[in-house]
C-alpha positions, 0 to 999 in steps of 0.5 A: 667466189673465184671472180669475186675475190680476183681483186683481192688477191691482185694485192693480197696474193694467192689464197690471201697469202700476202703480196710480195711488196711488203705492205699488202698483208696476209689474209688467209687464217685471220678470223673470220669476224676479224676480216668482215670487220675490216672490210665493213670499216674499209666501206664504211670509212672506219678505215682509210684506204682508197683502193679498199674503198672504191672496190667495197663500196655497196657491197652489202654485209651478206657479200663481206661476210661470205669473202671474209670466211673464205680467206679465215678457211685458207690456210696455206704456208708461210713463207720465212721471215725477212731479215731484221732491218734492226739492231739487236738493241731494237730487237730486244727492245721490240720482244720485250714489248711484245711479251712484257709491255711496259708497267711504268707506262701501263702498257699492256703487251702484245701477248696479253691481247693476241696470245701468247703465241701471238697467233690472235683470239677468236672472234675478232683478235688477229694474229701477228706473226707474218707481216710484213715490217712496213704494214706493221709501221703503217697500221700503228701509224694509222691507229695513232692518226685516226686514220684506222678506227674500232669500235669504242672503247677503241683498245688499239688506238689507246695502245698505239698512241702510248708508243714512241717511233722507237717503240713502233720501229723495235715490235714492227722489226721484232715480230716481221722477223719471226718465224710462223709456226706450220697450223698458226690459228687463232686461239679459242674465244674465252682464253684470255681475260684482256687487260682492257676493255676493246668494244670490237672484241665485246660486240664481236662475241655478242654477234654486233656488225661493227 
């Protein structure tokens, strides 16, 4: 397993622990079937990323599946939170979003998906704590371009695409700021009756591959 993920953590770091660039993210903790569906999109051209691509492609589900609970078993500390690159404004606009949302654009919170905690839902629901602010601002973006795709119906990409770049800059600022709690894990499948329908977490729970 060693040799296998050396290439995984060339970017992503130690254990998956994050890379120290800022944009690779952590890994190590995430839910098992949220990784294995990454790397299925990632091979599958779901998700793009060239890099990611080019090292996944062939690799049969059995291959993924085995790297993804890995990583899911890794649970290793956390460093500090960066600084806020953000105004107090913008932050307070970013935990209001995350813990609120906004009801006059029916805009769910982040909380209302991935915990009150933020720390995700098992199977499939990641955590959000630890990331770094610039892969925060791209994956938004990607979900927003159709660059990075879910099953239908599609939760995030129909969130995402509500958000103005002033909204993504406050909860990509917000949440690279705080700190992680020492056993941060994903809550419980079943804990949460999500606000809306999100086909990656619905075929997860059933056993589905995509």
């Amino acid at each position: 397993m060693g040799a296998r993920l050396a290439a995984c953590t060339a970017c992503h770091g130690a254990q998956g622990r994050a890379g120290p660039d800022g944009y690779y993210p952590r890994i190590a903790g995430k839910p098992a079937e949220y990784l294995f569906h990454q790397l299925l999109s990632f091979r599958d051209g779901q998700r793009q990323y060239r890099p990611m691509t080019h090292l996944l492609t062939g690799l049969p589900d059995a291959y993924l599946r085995e790297m993804a609970e890995y990583f899911a078993s890794r649970h290793v500390p956390y460093p500090p939170p960066a600084q806020p690159r953000a105004d107090a404004a913008a932050l307070e606009r970013g935990r209001a979003l995350v813990f609120d949302g906004d009801r006059s654009r029916r805009l769910p919170a982040c909380a209302a998906c991935h915990g009150a905690d933020l720390s995700g839902v098992a199977p499939a629901i990641p955590g959000l704590l630890g990331l770094p602010r610039d892969y925060l601002v791209a994956q938004i973006g990607g979900w927003q371009q159709g660059l990075r795709q879910a099953s239908a119906p599609d939760c995030m990409a129909d969130v995402a695409r509500q958000l103005s770049p002033e909204d993504v800059a406050a909860v990509s600022a917000w949440l690279a700021a705080q700190p992680v709690p020492p056993f941060y894990v994903a809550q419980p499948s079943g804990t949460l009756k999500l606000p809306t329908a999100c086909g990656s977490q619905t075929r997860s729970a059933v056993g589905g591959t995509r």
